[in-house]
PDB file with one MODEL, atoms N, CA, C and O in Angstrom:
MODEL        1
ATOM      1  N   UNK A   1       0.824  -1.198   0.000  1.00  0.00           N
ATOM      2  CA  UNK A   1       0.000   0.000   0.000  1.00  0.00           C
ATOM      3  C   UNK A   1       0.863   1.256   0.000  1.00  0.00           C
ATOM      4  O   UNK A   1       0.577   2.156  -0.789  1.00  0.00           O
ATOM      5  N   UNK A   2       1.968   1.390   0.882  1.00  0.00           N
ATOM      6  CA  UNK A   2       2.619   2.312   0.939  1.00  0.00           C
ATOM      7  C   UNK A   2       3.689   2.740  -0.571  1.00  0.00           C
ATOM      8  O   UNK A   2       4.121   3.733  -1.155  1.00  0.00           O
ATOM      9  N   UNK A   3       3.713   1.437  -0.649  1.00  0.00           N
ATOM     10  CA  UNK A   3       4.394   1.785  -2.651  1.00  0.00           C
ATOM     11  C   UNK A   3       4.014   2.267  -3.741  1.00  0.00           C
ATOM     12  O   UNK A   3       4.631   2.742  -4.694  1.00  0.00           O
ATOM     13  N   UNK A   4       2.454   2.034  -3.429  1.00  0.00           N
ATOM     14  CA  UNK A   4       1.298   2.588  -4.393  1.00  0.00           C
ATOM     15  C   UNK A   4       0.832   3.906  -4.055  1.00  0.00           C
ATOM     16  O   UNK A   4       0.369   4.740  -4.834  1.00  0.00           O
ATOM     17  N   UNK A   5       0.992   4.004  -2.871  1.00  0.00           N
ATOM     18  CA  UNK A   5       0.721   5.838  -2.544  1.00  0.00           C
ATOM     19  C   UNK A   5       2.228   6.619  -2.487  1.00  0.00           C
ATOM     20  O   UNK A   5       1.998   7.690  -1.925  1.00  0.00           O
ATOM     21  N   UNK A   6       3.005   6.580  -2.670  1.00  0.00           N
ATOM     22  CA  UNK A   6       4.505   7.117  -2.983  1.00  0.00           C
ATOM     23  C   UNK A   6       4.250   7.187  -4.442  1.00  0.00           C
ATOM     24  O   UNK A   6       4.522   8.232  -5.032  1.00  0.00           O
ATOM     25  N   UNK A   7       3.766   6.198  -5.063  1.00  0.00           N
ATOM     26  CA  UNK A   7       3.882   6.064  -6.267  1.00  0.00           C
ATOM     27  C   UNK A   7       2.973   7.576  -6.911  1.00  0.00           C
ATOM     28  O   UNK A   7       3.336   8.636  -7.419  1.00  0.00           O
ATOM     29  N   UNK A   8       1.632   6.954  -6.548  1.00  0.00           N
ATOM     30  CA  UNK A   8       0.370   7.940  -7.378  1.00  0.00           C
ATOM     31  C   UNK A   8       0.780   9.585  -6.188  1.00  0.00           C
ATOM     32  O   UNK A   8       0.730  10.570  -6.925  1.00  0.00           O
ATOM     33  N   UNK A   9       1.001   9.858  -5.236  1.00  0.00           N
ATOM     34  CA  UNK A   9       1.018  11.140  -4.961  1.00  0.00           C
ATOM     35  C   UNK A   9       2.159  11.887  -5.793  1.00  0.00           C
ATOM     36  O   UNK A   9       1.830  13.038  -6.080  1.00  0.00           O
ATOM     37  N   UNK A  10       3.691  11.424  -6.347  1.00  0.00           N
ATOM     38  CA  UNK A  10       4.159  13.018  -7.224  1.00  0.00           C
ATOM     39  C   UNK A  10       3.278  12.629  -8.019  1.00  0.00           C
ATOM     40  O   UNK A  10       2.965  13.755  -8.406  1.00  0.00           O
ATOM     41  N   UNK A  11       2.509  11.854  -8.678  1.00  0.00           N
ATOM     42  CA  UNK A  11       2.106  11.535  -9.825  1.00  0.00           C
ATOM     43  C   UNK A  11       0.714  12.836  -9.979  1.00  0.00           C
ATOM     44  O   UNK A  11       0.349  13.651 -10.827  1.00  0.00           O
ATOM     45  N   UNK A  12       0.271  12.382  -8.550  1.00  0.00           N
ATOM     46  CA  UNK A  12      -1.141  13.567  -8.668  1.00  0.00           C
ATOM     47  C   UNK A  12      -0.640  15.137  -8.725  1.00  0.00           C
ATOM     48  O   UNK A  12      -1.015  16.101  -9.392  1.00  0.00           O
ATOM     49  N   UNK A  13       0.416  14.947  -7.684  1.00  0.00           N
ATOM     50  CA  UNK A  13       0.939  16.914  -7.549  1.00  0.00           C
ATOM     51  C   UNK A  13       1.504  17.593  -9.293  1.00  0.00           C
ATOM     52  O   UNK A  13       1.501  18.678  -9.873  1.00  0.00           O
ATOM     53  N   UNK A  14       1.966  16.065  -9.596  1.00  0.00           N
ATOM     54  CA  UNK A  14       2.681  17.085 -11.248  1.00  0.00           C
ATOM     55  C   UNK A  14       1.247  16.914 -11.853  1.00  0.00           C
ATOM     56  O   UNK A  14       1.041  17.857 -12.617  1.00  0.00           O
ATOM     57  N   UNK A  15       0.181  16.060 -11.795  1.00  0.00           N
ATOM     58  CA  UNK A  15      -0.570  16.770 -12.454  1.00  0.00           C
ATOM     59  C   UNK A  15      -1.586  18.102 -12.131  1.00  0.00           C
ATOM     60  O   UNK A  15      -1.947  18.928 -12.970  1.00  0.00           O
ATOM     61  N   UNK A  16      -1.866  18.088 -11.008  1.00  0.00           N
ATOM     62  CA  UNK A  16      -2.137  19.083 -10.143  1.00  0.00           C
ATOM     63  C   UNK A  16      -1.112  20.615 -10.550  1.00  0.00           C
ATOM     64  O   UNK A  16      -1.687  21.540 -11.124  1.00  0.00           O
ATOM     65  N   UNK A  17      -0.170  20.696 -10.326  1.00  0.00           N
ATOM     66  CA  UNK A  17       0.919  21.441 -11.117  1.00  0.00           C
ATOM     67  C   UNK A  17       0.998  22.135 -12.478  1.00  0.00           C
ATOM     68  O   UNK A  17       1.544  23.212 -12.717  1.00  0.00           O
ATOM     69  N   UNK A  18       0.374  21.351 -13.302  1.00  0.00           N
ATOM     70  CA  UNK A  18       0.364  21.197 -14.837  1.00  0.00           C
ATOM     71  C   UNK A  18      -0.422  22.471 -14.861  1.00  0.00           C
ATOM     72  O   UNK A  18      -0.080  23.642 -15.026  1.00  0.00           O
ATOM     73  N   UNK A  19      -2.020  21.675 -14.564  1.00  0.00           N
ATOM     74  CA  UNK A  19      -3.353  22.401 -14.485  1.00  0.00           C
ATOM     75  C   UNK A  19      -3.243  23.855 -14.134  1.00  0.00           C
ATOM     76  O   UNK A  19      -3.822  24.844 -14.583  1.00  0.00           O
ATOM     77  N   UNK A  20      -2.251  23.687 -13.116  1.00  0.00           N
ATOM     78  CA  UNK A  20      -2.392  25.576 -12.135  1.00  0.00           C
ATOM     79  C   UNK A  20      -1.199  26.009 -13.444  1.00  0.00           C
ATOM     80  O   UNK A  20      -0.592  27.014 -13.074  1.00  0.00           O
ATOM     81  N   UNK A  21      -0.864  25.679 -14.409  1.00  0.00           N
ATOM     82  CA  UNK A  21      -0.036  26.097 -15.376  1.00  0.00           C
ATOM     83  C   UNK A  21      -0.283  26.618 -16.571  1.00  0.00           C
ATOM     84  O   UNK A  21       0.514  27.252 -17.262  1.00  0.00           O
ATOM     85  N   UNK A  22      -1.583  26.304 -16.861  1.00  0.00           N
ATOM     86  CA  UNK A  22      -2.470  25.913 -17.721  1.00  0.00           C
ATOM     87  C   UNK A  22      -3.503  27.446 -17.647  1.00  0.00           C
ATOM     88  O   UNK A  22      -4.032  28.090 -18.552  1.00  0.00           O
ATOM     89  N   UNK A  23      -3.489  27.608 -16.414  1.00  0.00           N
ATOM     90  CA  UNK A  23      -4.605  28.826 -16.245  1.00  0.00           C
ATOM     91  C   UNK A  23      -4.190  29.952 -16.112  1.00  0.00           C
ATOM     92  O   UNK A  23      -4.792  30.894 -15.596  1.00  0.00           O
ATOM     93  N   UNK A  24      -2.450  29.943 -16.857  1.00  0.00           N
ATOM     94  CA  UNK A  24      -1.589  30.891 -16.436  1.00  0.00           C
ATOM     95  C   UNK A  24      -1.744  30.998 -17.912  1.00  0.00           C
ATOM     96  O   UNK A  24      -0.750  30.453 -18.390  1.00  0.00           O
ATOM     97  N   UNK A  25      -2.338  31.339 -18.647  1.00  0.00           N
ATOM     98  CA  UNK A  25      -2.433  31.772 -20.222  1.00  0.00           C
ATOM     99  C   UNK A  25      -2.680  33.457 -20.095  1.00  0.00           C
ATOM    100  O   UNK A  25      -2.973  34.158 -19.127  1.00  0.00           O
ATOM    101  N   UNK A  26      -2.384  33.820 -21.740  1.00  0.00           N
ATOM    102  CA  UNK A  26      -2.414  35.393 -21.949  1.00  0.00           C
ATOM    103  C   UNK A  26      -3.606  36.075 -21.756  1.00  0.00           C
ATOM    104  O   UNK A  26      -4.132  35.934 -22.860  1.00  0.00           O
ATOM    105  N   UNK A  27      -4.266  36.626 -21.180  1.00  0.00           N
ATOM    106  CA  UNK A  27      -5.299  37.252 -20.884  1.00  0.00           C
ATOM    107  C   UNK A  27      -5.117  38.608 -21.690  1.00  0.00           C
ATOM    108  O   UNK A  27      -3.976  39.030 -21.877  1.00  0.00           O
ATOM    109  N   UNK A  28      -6.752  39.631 -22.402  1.00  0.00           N
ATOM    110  CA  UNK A  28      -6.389  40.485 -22.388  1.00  0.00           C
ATOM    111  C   UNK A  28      -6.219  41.317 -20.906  1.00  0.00           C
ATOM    112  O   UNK A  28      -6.549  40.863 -19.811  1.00  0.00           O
ATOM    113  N   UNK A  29      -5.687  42.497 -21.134  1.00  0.00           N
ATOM    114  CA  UNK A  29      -5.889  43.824 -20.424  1.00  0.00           C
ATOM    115  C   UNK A  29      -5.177  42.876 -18.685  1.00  0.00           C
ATOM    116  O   UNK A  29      -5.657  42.957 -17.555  1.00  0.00           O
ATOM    117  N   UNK A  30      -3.889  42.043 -19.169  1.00  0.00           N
ATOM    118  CA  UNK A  30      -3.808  41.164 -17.627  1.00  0.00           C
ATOM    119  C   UNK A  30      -2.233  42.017 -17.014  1.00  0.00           C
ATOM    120  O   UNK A  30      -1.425  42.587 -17.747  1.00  0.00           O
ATOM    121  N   UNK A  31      -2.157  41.911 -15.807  1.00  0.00           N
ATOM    122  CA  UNK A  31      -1.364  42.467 -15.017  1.00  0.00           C
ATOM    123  C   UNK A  31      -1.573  43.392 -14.409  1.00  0.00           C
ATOM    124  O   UNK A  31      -2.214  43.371 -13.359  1.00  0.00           O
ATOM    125  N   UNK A  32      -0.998  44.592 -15.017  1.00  0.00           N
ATOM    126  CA  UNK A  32      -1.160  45.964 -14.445  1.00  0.00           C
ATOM    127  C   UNK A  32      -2.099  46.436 -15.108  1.00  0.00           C
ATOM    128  O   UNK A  32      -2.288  47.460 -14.451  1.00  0.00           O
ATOM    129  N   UNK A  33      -2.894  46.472 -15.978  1.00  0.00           N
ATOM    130  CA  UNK A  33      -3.966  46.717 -16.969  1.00  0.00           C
ATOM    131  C   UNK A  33      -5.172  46.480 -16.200  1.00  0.00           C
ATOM    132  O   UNK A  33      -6.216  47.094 -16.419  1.00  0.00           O
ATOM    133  N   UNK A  34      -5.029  45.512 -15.216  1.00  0.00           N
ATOM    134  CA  UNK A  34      -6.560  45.649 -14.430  1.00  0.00           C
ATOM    135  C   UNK A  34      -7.857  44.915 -14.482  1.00  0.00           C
ATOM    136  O   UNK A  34      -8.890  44.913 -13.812  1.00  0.00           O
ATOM    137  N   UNK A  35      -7.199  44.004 -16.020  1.00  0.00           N
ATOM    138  CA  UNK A  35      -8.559  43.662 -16.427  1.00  0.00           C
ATOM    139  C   UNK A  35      -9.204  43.997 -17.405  1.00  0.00           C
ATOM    140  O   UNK A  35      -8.659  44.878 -18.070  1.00  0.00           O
ATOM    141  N   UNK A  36     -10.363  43.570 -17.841  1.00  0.00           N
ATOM    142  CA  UNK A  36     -10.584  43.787 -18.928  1.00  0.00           C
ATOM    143  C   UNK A  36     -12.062  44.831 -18.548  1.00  0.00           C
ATOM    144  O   UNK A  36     -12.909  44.363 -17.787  1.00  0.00           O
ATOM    145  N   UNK A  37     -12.199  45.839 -18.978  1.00  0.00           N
ATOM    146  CA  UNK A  37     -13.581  46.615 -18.423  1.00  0.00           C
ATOM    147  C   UNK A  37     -14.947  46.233 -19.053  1.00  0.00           C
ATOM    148  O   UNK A  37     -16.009  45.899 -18.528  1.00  0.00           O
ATOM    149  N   UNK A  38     -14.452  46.441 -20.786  1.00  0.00           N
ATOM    150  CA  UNK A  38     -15.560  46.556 -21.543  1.00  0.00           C
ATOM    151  C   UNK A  38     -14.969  45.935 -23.171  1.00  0.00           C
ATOM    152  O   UNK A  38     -13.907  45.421 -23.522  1.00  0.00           O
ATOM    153  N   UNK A  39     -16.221  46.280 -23.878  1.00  0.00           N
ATOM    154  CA  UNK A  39     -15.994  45.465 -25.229  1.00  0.00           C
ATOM    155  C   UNK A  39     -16.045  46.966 -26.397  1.00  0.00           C
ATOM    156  O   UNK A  39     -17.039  47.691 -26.374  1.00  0.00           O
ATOM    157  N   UNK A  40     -15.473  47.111 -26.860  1.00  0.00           N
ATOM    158  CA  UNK A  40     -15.446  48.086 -27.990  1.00  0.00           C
ATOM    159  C   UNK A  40     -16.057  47.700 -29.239  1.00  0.00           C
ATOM    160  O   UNK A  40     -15.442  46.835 -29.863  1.00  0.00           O
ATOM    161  N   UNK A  41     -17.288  48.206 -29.828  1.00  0.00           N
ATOM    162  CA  UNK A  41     -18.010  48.292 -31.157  1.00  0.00           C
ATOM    163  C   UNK A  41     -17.504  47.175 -31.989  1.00  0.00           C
ATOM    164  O   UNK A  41     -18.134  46.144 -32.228  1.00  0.00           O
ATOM    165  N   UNK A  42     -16.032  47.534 -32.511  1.00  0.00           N
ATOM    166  CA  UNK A  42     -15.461  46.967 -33.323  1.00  0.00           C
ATOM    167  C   UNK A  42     -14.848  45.964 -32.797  1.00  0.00           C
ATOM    168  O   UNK A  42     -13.908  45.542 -33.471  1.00  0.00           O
ATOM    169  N   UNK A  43     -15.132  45.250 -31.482  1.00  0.00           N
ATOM    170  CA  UNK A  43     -14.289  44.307 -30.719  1.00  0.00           C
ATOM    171  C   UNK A  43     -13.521  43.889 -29.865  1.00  0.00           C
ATOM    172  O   UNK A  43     -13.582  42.909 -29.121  1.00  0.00           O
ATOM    173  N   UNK A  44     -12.490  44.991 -30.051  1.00  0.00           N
ATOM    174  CA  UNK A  44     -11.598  45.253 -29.118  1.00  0.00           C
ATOM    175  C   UNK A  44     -11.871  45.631 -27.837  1.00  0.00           C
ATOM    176  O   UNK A  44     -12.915  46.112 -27.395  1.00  0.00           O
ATOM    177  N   UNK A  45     -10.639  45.322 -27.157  1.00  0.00           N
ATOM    178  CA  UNK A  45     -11.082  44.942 -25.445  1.00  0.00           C
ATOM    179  C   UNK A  45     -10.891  46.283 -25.038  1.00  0.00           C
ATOM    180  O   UNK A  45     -10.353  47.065 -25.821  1.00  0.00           O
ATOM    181  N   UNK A  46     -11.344  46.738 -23.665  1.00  0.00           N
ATOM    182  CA  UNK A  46     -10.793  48.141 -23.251  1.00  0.00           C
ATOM    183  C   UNK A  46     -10.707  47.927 -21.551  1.00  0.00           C
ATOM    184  O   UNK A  46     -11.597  47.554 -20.787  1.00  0.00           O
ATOM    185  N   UNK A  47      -9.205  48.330 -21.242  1.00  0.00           N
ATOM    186  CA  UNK A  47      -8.816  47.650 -19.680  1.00  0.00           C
ATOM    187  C   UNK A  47      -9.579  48.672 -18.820  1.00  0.00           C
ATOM    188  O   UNK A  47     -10.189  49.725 -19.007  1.00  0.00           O
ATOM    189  N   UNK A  48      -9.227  47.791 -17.690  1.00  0.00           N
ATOM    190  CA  UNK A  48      -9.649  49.425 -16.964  1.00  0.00           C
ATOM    191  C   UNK A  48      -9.090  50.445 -16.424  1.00  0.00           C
ATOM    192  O   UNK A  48      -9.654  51.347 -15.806  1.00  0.00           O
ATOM    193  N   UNK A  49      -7.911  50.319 -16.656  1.00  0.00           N
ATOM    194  CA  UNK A  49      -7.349  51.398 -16.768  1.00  0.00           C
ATOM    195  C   UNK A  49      -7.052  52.665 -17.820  1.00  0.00           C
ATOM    196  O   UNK A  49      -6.241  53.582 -17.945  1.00  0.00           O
ATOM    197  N   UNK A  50      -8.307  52.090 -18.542  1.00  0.00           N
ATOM    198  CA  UNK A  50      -8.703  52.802 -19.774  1.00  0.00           C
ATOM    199  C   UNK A  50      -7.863  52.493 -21.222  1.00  0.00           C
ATOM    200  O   UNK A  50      -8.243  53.178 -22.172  1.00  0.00           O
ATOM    201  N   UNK A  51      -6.801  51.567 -21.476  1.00  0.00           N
ATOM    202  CA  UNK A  51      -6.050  51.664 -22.874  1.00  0.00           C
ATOM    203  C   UNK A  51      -7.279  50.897 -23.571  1.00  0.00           C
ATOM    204  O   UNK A  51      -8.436  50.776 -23.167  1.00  0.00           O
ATOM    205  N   UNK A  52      -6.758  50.484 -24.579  1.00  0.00           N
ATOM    206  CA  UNK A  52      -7.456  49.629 -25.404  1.00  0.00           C
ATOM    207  C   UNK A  52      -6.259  48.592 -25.397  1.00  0.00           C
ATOM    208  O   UNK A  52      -5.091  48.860 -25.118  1.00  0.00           O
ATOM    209  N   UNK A  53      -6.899  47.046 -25.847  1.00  0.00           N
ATOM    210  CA  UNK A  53      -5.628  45.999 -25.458  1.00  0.00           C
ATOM    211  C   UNK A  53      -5.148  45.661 -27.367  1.00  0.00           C
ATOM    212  O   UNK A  53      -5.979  45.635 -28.275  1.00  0.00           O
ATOM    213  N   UNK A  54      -4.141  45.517 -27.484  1.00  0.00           N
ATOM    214  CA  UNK A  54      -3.704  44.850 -28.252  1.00  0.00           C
ATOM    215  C   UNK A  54      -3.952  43.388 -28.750  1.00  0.00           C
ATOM    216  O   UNK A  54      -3.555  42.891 -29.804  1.00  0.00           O
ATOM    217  N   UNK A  55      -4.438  43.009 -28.103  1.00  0.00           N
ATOM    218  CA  UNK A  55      -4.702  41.600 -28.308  1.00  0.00           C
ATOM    219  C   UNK A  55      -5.106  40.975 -29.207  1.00  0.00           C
ATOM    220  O   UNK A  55      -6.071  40.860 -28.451  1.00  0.00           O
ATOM    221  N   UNK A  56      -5.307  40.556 -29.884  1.00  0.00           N
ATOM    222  CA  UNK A  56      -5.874  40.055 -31.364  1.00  0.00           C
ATOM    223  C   UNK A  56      -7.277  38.919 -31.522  1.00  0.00           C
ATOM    224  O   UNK A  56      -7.890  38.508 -32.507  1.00  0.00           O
ATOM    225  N   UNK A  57      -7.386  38.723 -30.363  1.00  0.00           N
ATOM    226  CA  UNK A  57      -8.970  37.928 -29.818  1.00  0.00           C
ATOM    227  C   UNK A  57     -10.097  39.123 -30.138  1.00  0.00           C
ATOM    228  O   UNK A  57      -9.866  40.331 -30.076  1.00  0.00           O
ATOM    229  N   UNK A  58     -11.051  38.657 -30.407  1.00  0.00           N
ATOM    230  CA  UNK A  58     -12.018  39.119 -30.283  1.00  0.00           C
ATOM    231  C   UNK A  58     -13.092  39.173 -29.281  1.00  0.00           C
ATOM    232  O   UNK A  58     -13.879  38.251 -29.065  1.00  0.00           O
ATOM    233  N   UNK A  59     -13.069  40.742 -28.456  1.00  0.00           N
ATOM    234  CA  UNK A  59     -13.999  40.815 -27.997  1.00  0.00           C
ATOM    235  C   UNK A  59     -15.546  40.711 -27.739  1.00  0.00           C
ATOM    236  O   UNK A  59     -16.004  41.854 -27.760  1.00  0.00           O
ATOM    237  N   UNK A  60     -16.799  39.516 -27.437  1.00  0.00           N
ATOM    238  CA  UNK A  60     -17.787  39.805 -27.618  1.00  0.00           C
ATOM    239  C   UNK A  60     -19.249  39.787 -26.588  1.00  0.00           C
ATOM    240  O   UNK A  60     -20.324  40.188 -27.035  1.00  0.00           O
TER     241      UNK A  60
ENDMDL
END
């Protein structure tokens, strides 16, 4: 029993690990930008710190 739980626990943490890695993707308007506020006409994101984002996703 004890070989099989040594075994599957790094097994669960690297996948556990992975996942929290995974949700670390590019966001618009992310960091110091604040977030994303609103959606602009033509799509584009607008932070809230007021820029507009660069991002190339479409806002909808």
């Amino acid at each position: 029993m004890k070989v099989r739980t040594l075994f599957l626990l790094p097994l669960f943490l690297a996948l556990f690990g992975a996942s929290a890695f995974s949700n670390a993707a590019n966001y618009p308007c992310s960091k110091s930008k604040g977030g994303v506020s609103h959606c602009t006409a033509d799509g584009k994101f607008v932070c809230n710190d007021g820029s507009i984002s660069r991002s190339k996703k479409v806002c909808r």
